[in-house]
C-alpha positions as CSV (number, residue, x, y, z in Angstrom):
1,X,-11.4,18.2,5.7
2,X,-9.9,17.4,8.6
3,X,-5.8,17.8,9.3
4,X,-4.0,15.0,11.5
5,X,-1.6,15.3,14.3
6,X,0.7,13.1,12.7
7,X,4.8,14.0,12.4
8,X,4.0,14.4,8.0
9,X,1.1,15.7,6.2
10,X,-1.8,14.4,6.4
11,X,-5.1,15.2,5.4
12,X,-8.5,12.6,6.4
13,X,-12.2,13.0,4.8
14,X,-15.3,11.2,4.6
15,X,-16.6,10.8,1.0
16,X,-20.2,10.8,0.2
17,X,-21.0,8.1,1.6
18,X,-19.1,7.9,4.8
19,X,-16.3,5.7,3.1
20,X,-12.7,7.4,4.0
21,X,-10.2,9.4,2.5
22,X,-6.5,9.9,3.0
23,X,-4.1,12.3,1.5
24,X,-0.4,12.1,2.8
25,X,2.7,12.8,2.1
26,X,6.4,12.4,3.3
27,X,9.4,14.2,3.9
28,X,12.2,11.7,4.9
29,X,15.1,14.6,4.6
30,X,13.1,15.6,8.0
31,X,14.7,13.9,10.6
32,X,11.7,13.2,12.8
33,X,9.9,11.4,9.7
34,X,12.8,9.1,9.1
35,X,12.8,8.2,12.3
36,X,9.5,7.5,12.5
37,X,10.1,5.0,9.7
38,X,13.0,3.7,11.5
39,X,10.5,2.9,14.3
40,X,8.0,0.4,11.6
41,X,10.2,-0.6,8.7
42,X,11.1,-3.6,11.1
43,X,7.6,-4.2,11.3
44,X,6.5,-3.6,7.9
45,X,9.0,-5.8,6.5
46,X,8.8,-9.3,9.1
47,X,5.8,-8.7,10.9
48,X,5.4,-7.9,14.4
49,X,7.3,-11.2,15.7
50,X,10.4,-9.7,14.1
51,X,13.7,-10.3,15.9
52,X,15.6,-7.6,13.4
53,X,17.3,-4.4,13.8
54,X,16.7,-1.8,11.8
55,X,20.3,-1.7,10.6
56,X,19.9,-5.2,9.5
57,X,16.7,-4.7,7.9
58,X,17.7,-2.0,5.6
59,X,20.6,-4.2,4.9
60,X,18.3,-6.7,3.5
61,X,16.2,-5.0,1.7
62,X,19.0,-2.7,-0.1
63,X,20.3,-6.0,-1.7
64,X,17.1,-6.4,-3.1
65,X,17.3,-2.7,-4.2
66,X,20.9,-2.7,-6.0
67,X,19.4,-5.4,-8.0
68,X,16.6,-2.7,-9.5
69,X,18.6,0.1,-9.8
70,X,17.9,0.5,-13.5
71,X,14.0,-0.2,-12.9
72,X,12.7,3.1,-12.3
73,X,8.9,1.3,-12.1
74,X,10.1,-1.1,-9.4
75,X,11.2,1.3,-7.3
76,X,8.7,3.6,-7.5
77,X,5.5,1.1,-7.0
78,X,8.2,-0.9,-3.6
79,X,8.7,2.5,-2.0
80,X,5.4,3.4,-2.4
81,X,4.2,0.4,-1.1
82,X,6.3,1.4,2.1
83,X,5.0,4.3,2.7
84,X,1.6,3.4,2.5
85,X,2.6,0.5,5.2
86,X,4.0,3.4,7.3
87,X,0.6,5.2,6.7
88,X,-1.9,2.1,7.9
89,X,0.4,1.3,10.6
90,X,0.4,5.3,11.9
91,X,-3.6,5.2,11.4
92,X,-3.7,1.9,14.2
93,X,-4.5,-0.7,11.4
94,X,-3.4,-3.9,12.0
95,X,-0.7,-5.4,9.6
96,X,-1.7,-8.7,8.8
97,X,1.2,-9.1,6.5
98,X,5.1,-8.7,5.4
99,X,6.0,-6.6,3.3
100,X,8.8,-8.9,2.2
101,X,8.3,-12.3,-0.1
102,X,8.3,-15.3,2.4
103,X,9.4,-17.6,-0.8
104,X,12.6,-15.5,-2.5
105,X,14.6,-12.6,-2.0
106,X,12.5,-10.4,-2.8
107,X,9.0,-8.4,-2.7
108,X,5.7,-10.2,-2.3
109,X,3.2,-11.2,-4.5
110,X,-0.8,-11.3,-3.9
111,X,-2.5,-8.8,-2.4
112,X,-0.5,-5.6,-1.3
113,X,-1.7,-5.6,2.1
114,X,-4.0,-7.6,4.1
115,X,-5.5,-5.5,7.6
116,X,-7.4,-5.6,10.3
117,X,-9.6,-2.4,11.8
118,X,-10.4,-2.1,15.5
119,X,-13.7,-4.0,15.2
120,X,-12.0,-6.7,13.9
121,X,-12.9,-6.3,10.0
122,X,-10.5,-7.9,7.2
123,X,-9.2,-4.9,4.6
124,X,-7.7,-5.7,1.3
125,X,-5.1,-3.1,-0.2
126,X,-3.9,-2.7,-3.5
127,X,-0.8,0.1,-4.2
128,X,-0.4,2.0,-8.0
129,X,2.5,4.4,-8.0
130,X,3.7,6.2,-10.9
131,X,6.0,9.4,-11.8
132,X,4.2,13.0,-12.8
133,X,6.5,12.5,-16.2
134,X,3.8,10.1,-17.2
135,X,1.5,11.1,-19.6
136,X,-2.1,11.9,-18.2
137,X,-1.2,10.6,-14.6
138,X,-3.3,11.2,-12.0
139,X,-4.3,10.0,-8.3
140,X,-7.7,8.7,-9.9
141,X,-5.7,6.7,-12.6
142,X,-4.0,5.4,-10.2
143,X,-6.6,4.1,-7.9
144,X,-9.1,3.5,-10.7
145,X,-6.2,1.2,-11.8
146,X,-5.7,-0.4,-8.0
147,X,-9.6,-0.8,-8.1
148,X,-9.7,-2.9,-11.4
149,X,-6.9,-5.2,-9.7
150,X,-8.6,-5.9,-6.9
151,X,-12.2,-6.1,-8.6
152,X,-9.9,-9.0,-10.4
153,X,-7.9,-10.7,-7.7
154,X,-10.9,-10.9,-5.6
155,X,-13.1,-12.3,-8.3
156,X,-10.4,-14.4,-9.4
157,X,-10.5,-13.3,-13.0
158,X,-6.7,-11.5,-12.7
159,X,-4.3,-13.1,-15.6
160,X,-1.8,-11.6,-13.9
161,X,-2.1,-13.5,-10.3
162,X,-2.9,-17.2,-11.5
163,X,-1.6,-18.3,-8.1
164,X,-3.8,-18.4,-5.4
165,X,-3.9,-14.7,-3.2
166,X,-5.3,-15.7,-0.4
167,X,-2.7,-18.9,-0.2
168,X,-0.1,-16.6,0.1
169,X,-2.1,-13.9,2.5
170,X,-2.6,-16.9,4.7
171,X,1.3,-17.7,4.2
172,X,1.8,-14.2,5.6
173,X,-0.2,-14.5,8.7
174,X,0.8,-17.4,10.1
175,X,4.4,-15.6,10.4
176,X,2.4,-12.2,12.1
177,X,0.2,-11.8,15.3
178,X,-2.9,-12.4,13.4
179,X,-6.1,-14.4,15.1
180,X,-6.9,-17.7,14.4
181,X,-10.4,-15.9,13.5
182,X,-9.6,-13.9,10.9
183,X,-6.8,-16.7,9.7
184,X,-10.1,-19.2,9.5
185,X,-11.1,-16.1,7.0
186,X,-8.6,-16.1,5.2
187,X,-8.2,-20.1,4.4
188,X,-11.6,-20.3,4.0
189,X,-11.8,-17.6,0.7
190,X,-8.4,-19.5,-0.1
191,X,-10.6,-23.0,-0.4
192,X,-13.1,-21.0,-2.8
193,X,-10.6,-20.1,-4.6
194,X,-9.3,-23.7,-5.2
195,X,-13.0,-24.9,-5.7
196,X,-13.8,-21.9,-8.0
197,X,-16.4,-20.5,-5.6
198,X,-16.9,-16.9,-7.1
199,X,-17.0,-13.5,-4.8
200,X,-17.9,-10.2,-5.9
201,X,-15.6,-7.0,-5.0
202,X,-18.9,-6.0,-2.8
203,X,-18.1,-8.4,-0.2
204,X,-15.2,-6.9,0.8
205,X,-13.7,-4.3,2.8
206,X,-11.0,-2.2,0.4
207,X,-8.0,-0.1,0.2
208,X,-7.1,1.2,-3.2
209,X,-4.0,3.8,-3.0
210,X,-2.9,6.2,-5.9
211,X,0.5,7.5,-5.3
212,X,2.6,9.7,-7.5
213,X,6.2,11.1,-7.6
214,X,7.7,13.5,-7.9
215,X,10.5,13.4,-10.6
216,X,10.5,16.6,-12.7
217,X,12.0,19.9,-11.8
218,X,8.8,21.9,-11.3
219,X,6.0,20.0,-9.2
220,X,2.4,20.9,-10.8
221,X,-0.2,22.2,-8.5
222,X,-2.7,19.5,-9.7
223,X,-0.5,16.6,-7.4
224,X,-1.2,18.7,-4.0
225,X,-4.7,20.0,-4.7
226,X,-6.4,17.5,-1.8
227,X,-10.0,18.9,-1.9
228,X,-9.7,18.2,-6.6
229,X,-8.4,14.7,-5.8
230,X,-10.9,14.2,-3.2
231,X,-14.2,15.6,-5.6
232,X,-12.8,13.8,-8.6
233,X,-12.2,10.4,-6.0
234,X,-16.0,10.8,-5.0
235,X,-17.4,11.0,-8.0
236,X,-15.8,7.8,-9.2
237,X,-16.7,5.6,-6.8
238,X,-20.5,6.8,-6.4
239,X,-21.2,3.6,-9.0
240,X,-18.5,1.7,-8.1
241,X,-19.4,-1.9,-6.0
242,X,-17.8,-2.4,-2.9
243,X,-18.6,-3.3,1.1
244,X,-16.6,-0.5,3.0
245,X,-13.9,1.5,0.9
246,X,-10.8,3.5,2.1
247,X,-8.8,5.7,-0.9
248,X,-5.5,6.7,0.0
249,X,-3.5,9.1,-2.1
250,X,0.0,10.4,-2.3
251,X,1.9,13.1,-3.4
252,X,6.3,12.3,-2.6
253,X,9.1,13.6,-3.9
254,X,11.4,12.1,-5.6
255,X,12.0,8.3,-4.9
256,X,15.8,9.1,-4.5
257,X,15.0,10.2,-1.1
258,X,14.3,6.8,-0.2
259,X,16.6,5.4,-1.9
260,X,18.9,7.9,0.4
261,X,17.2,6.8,3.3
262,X,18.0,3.2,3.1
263,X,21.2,3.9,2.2
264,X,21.4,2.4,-1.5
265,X,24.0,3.7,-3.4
266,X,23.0,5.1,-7.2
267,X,24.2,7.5,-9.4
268,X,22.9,11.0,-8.9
């Protein structure tokens, strides 16, 4: 298991069979790491044509914040979400989204990421975040359950996403530096979609990500064991159907520290 050179923890594998592995996590009361957000938040949240400071980014998205305060859910699975924007963008992936909703005030809808790799290939990534108060959590729940939503959103079985995804992943491009080649892509699973042309999750390139919270007092040793997550990662997915797979997983503490970051007021 290889350890990156990257200003938070980071820990990169390959899992049986040469599919990746990520374990990360963040520290945003360390100065350099907040600024490192500072330098993608802009980014992550309008794409790279943004015009945006950062001051007037957070400003935007802590009025969509203030309005979740008493969701502890939302908050958890939106900064999450973040960080694992922050993590893609640090590994040289290609953002081929917005992290914000181009229709309303708020956070998107679809797929939780759409990406590019160096070679050009289209990624698909799906984000489950949960607190260690939840009974039997675990990275694997979390990515088995970010697995099952993408086996449905890309078969286009998901009751919860009736819309169209790859409508609104197109939506998203056209408003980033994405090519016209991997936009033809895009509208062209978006037209199969429409005409109920089915695709199997082994077509596609994925990204599920597991991320968990700290929220109680003592942290259990289970969250940061990387080489358990990674074993018990593997051994899921050696009958699992995909075309190339990435796992991420996370270990933060508590999601008041973003919440501090940004600048949202709450009571402590």
């Amino acid at each position: 298991m290889e350890k990156l050179e990257t200003p938070f923890l980071c820990y990169k594998d390959k899992l049986s069979d040469d599919s990746l592995f990520y374990f990360f996590s963040l520290n945003l009361e360390d100065s350099t790491q907040r600024e490192l957000l500072d330098k993608y938040l802009v980014s992550i949240y309008e794409g790279k044509k943004h015009t945006s400071s950062i001051e007037l980014t957070k400003r935007r998205i802590i009025k969509t914040f203030k309005t979740k305060l008493g969701n502890t859910k939302w908050i958890i699975g939106s900064a999450a979400e973040i960080y694992i924007h922050l993590l893609m963008n640090v590994l040289n992936y290609n953002q081929e989204c917005l992290y914000q909703n181009l229709e309303e005030n708020s956070i998107k809808k679809g797929f939780d990421g759409v990406y590019t790799d160096s070679d050009n290939k289209l990624w698909i990534l799906e984000s489950k975040a949960g607190a260690d108060t939840t009974e039997q959590i675990s990275h694997l729940s979390k990515v088995q359950e970010a697995y099952g939503d993408l086996t449905k959103k890309l078969s286009g079985t998901s009751e919860n996403e009736p819309n169209d995804p790859w409508m609104n992943a197109l939506h998203h491009a056209d408003s980033t530096t994405t090519s016209e080649d991997i936009k033809t892509k895009i509208k062209k699973l978006s037209d199969d979609y429409v005409l109920d042309i089915s695709h199997s999750i082994d077509e596609y390139n994925i990204i599920p990500c597991g991320t968990i919270f700290i929220v109680s007092e003592n942290e259990p040793d289970d969250f940061n064991d990387v080489r358990i997550i990674k074993n018990q990662i593997e051994e899921y997915f050696k009958d699992k159907d995909y075309k190339n797979l990435i796992v991420i997983c996370s270990t933060q503490k508590s999601y008041n520290s973003f919440l501090d970051y940004l600048g949202v007021p709450y009571e402590k």
